[in-house]
C-alpha positions in Angstrom: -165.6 -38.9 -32.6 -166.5 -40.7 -29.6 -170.3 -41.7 -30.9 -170.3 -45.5 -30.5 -171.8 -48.0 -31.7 -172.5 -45.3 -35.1 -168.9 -43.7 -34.9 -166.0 -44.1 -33.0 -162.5 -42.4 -33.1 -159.5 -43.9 -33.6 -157.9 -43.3 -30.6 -154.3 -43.6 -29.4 -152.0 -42.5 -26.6 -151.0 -39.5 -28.8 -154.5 -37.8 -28.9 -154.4 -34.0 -28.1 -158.4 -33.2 -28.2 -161.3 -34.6 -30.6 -164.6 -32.7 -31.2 -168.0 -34.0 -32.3 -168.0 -34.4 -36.0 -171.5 -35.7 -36.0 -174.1 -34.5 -38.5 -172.4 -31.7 -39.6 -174.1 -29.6 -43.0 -171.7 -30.0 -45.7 -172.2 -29.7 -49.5 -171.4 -32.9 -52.3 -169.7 -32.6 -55.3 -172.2 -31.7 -57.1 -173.3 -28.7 -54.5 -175.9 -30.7 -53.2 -176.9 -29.9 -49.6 -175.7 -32.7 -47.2 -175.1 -34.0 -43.9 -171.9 -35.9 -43.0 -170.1 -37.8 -39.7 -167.1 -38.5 -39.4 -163.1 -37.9 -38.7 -163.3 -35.7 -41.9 -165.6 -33.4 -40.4 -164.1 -33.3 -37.2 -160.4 -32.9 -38.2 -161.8 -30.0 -40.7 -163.3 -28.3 -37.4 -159.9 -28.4 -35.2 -157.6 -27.3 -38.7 -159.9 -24.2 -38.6 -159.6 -23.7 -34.9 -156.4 -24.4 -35.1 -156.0 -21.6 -38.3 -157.6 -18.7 -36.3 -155.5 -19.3 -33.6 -152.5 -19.0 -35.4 -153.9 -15.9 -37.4 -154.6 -14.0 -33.6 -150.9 -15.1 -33.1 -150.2 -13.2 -36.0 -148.3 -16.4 -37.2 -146.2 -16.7 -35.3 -146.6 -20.2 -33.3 -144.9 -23.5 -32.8 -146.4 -27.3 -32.1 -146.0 -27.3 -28.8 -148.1 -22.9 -28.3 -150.4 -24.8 -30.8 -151.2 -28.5 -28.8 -151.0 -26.3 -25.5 -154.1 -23.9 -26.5 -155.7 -27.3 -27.4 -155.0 -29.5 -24.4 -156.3 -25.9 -22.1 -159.8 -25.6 -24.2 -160.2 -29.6 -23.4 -161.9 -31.0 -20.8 -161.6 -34.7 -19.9 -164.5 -36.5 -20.3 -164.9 -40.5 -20.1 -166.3 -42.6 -23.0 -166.9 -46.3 -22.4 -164.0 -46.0 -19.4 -161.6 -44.2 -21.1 -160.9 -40.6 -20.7 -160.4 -38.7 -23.6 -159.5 -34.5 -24.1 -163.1 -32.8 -25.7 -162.7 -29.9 -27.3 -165.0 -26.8 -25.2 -166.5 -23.6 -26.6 -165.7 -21.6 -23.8 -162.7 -22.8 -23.0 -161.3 -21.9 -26.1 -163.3 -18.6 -26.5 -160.0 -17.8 -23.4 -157.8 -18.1 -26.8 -159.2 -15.6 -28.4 
């Protein structure tokens, strides 16, 4: 969640893609309305991504189908001099 100085992602030389996980409408324990930021929101984003992709694959998929449809619906983009993979819409819409 590239975001800095309010959030930044932990970043390593693994990374396939991130998206913005930044004020996203969630609900609390007690199903109060909320807004949260974070990796949790983000990561929650790409597994659902990731899950539809593997459904239109009628599951059947591997790591390397799965990180390739992510790396092709990235874009670079450069954050404080460092390039990282972001997620785009319409690239990935070409997944589906």
């Amino acid at each position: 969640i590239p975001i800095p100085p309010r959030l930044y992602s932990f970043i390593n030389d693994s990374l396939t893609t991130i998206t913005f996980g930044n004020e996203i409408k969630s609900y609390s324990s007690t199903q109060q309305p909320l807004v949260l930021s974070g990796s949790s929101q983000s990561n929650a984003i790409i597994a659902g991504i990731v899950a539809l992709f593997i459904s239109k694959n009628n599951f059947r998929y591997d790591f390397d189908k799965v990180k390739t449809m992510l790396i092709k619906s990235s874009i670079e983009t450069d954050f404080n001099g460092k390039k990282l993979p972001v997620l785009n819409g319409n690239l990935l819409l070409n997944n589906f």
